[in-house]
C-alpha positions in Angstrom: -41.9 58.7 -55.2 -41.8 62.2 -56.2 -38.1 61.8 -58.2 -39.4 58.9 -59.6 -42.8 60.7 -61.1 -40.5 63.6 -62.7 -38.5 61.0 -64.3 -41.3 59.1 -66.0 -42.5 62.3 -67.1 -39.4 63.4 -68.2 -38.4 60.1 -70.2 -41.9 60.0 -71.6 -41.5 63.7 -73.3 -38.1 62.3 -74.8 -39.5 59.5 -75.9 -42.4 61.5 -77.5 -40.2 64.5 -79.1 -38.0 61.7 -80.6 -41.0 60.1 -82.1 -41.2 57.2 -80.0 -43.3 55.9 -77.5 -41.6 54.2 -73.8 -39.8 50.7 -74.8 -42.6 47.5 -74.2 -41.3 45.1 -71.9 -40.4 43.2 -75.5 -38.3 45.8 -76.3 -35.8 46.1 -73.3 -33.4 43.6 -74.3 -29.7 43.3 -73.6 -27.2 42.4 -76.9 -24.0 42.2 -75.6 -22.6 38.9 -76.6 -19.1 37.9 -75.1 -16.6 35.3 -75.9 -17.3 32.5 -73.5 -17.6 28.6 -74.1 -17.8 26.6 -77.5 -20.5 25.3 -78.9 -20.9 22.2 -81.1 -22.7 21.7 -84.3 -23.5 19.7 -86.6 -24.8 20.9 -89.7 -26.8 18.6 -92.2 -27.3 19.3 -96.1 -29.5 17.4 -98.2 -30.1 18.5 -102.1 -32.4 16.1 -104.2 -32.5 17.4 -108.3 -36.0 16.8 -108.8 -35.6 17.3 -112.8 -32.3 16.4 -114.1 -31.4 17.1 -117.4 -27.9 15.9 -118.8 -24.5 15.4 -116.6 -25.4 17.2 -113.3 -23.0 19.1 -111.6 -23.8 19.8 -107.6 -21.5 22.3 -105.1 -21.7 22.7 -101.6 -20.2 24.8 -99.4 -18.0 23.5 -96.8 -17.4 25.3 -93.7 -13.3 26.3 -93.6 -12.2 28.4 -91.5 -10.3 27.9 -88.3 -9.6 31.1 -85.8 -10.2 32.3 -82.5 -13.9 32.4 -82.6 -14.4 29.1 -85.2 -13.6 25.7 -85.2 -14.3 23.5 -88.8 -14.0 20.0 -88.1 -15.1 17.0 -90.0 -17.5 16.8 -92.8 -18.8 13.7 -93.8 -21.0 12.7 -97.0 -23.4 10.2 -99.1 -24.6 10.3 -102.8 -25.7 8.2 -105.3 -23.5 10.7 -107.9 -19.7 10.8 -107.5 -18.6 13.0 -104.6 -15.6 14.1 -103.7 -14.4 17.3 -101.3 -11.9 19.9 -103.0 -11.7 24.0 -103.3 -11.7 26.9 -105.5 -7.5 27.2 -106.4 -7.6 31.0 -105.8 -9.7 31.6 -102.9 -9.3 28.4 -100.7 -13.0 27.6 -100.5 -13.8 24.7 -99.8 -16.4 22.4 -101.5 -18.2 19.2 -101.9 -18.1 18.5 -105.5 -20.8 15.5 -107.0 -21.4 14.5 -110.6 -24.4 12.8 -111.6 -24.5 11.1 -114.8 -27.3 11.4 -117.5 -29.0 8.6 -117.1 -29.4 9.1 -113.2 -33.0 9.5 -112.5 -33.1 11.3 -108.9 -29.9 12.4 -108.2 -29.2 13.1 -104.2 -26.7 14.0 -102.1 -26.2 14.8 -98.4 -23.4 16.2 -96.3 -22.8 17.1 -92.6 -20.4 19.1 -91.0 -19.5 19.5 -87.9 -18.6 22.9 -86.2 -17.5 24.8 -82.9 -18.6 28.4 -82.7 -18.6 30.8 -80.3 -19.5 34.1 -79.3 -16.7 37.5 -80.1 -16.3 40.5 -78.6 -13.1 43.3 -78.8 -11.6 44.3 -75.9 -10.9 48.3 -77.1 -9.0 48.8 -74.1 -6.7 46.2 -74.5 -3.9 46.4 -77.2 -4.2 42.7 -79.2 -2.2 43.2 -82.4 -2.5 40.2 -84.9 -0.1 38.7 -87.0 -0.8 39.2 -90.6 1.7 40.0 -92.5 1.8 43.1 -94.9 1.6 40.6 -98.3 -1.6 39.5 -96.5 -3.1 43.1 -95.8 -2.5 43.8 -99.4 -5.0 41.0 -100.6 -8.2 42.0 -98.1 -7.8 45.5 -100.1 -7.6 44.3 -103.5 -11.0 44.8 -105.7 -13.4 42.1 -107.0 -15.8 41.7 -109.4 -18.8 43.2 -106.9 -16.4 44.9 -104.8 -14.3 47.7 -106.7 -12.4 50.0 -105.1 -12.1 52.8 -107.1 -14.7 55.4 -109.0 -17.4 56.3 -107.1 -16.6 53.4 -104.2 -13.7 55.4 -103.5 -15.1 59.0 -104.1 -17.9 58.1 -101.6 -15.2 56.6 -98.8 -13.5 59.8 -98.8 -16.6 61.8 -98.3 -17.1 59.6 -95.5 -13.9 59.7 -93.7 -12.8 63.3 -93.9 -10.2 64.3 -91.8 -10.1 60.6 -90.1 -6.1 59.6 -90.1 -6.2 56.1 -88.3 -8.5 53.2 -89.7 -9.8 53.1 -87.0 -11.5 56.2 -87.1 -12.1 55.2 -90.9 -13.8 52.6 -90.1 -15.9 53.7 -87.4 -17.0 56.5 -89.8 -18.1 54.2 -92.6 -19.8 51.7 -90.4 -22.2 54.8 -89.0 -22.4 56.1 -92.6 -23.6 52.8 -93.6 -26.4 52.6 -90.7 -27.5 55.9 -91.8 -27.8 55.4 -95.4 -28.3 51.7 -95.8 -31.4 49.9 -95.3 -32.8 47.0 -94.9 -34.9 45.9 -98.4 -36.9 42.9 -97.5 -37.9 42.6 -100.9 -34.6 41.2 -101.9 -34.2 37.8 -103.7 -31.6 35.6 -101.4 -28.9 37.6 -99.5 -28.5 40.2 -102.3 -25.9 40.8 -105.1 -23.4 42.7 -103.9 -23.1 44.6 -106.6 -21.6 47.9 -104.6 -20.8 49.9 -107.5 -24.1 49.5 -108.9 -26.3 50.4 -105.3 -24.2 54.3 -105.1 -24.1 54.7 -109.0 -28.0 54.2 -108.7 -28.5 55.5 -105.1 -30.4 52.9 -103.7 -28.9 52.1 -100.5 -31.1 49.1 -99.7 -30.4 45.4 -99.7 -29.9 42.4 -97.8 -26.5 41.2 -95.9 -24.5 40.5 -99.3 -25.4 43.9 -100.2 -24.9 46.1 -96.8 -21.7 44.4 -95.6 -20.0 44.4 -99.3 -21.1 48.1 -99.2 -19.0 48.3 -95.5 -16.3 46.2 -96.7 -15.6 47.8 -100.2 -16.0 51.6 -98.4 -12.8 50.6 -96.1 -11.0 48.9 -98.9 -11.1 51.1 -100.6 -9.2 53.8 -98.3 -6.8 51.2 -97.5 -8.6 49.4 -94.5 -8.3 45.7 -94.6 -11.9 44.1 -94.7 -13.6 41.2 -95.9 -17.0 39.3 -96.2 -17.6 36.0 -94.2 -20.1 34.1 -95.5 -21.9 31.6 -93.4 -25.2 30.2 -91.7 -27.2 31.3 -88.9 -27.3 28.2 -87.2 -30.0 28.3 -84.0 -31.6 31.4 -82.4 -30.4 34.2 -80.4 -29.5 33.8 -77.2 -30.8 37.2 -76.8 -34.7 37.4 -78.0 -33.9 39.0 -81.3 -35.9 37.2 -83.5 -34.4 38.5 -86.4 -30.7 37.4 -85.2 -31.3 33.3 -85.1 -32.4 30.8 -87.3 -34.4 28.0 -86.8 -32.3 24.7 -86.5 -35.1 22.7 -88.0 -34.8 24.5 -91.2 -32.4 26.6 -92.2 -33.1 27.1 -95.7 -33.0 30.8 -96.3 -31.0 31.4 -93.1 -27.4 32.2 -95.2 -26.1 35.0 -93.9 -22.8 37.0 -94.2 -21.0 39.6 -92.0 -17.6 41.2 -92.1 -14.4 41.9 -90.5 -11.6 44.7 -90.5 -8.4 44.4 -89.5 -6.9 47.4 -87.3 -3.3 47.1 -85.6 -3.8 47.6 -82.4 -6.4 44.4 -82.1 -6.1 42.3 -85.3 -9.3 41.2 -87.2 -12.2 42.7 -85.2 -16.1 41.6 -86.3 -18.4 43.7 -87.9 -22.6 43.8 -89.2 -24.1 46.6 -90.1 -26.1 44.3 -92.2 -27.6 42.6 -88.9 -28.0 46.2 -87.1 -30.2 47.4 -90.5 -32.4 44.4 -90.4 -33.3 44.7 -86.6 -34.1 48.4 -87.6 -36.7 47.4 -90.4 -38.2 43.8 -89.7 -37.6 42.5 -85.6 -41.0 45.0 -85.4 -44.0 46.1 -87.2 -42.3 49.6 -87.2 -40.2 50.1 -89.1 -37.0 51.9 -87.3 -35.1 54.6 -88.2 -32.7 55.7 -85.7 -29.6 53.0 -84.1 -30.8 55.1 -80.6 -34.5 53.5 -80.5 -34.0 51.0 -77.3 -34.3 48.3 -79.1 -31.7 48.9 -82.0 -28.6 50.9 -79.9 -27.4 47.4 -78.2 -27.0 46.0 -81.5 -25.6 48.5 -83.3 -23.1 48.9 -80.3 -22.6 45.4 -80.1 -22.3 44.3 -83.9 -19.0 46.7 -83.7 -16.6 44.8 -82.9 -18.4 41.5 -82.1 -21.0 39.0 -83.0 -22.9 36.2 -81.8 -21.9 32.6 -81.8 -25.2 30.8 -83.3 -23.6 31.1 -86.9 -20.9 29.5 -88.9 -18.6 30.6 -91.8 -17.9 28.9 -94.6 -15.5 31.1 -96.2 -14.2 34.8 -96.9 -13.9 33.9 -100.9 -14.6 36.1 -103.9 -15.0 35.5 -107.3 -15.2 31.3 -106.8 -14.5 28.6 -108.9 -16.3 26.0 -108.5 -15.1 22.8 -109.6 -15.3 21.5 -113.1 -17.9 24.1 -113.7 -19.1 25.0 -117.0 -20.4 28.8 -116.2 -19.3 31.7 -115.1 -17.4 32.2 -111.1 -20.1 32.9 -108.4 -19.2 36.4 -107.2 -19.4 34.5 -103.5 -20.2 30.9 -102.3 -22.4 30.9 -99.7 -25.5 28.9 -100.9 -25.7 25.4 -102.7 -24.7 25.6 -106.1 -26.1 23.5 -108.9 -26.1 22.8 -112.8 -27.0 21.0 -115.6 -27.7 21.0 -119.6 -30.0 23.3 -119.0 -28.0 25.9 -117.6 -27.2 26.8 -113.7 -29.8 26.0 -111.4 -31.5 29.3 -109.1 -29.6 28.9 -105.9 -32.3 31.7 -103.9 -35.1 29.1 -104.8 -34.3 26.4 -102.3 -37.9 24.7 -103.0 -37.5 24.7 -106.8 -34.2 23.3 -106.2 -35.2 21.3 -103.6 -32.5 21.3 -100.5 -33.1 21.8 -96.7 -30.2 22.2 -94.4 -30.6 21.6 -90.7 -28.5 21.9 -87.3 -28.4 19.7 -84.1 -26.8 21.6 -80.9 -24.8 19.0 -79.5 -24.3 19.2 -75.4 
């Protein structure tokens, strides 16, 4: 009883000189997802244009990408416009394409997809190169519209990195440079910009997942690490009681999210969200946190290196999009329904205004 006293005591003083208080039974939670079975979706979207004006011109993304950890399979769809599936000619993402003439009075359209997800986790001990070739390397280092690699994107990743000589030390540096500088900016329209250049010209660090992970990505690009955005949807909640890890099947609106990936010899493309660690640290509590050692934060910033939960699905890794017989400008990334008309293109971060819900069913 004695030993156990002294600990208490002792534990409590650490807490207190770090500036915490002793973890509430809310806060001791395991995140240590593992790969493991499949899991079937489907994934429902239905966009109604509730004030056309002109020819209306409708994209939504597809989910498209096949690996390890993903499984895209059929995607069916019904419109009153004329649909059609095709993808952006550079960056393979796919698409439902409708056009809705003039004269139609409530144009509609609804898709479902249907996916297999499951959960990821590296194996650091084990050596699991992957196959890409180096043509293919090249590309996930090239620099994009949001994403540069040079100037001060490069200037900073050197800072970073010092004397690191393997990328996986590189990485590893940036990803706990990016915890301690990014944050979490609730304030943010949608998932962010992405704009990386523009957040370390300016110095302010904080955004939302399309800001944070481009920040990762474009740091390791730029010092010759292969990375890459994946942009997807949380799909149901997290298996593991973090609040701010799941999404609500029922509606899903506002639940886009995007993480990243690295590729490193020894174990091929490895997952990674610093994005997800930074918004545990400001919003799964009142408090907001500030170190990745508070209880409730150092299993997810562990965790999120190297791995990632299986209650989300990725569309695509694409940059600087297409879309299809579009009349504006490329999307810097395709991740939420896109939409346009005589008037111009339609806000994609004001689901209600534009009016579509998206929806998942867990099928057992």
């Amino acid at each position: 009883m004695t030993s156990r006293r002294n600990f208490l005591v002792q534990t409590s003083a650490a807490f207190a000189a770090a500036g915490w208080s002793l973890p509430s039974a809310a806060q001791q939670r395991t995140f240590d997802p593992r790969p493991g079975a499949w899991r079937t979706f489907e994934v429902t979207t239905r966009v109604e244009v509730l004030d056309p004006k002109g020819i209306t011109r409708l994209w939504l993304p597809v989910p498209s990408i096949n690996t390890d950890w993903q499984r895209s399979l059929e995607s069916s769809y019904s419109s009153n416009g004329q649909a059609r599936m095709t993808s952006d000619a550079e960056e393979g993402a796919r698409m439902l394409y409708v056009e809705f003439d003039a004269g139609e009075p409530q144009p509609v359209v609804e898709m479902t997809s249907r996916v297999q997800t499951r959960n990821r986790a590296v194996d650091w001990s084990a050596r699991q190169p992957g196959a890409e070739d180096a043509e293919s390397l090249r590309y996930w280092t090239r620099p994009t519209s949001l994403i540069p690699t040079g100037g001060i994107v490069r200037r900073t990743a050197l800072k970073v990195i010092g004397d690191a000589r393997t990328d996986e030390d590189k990485t590893r540096r940036i990803y706990d440079w990016v915890l301690a500088n990014a944050w979490r900016e609730p304030k943010v329209r949608g998932c962010g910009e992405g704009d990386i250049a523009a957040m370390l010209e300016t110095g302010n660090l904080g955004g939302k997942c399309a800001d944070i992970n481009a920040l990762f990505v474009g740091l390791c690009r730029s010092v010759g690490v292969p990375a890459r955005d994946v942009y997807g949807l949380r799909l149901a909640s997290s298996a593991f009681g973090y609040k701010e890890l799941g999404g609500n099947p029922a509606s899903l609106k506002g639940a886009q999210h995007c993480r990243a990936e690295v590729y490193l010899k020894a174990q091929g493309w490895v997952a990674m969200d610093p994005a997800d660690v930074a918004k545990v640290m400001r919003q799964e509590t009142s408090e907001w946190i500030k170190s990745t050692q508070h209880p409730l934060v150092a299993p997810v910033a562990k965790s999120l290196y190297g791995g990632w939960e299986g209650n989300w699905v990725g569309y695509n890794m694409a940059h600087d999009v297409k879309l299809a017989n579009s009349k504006h400008a490329k999307l810097g990334f395709f991740m939420y329904p896109a939409a346009e008309n005589s008037r111009g293109r339609i806000d994609s971060y004001a689901p209600d205004e534009f009016r579509y819900q998206i929806t998942a069913r867990e099928i057992v």
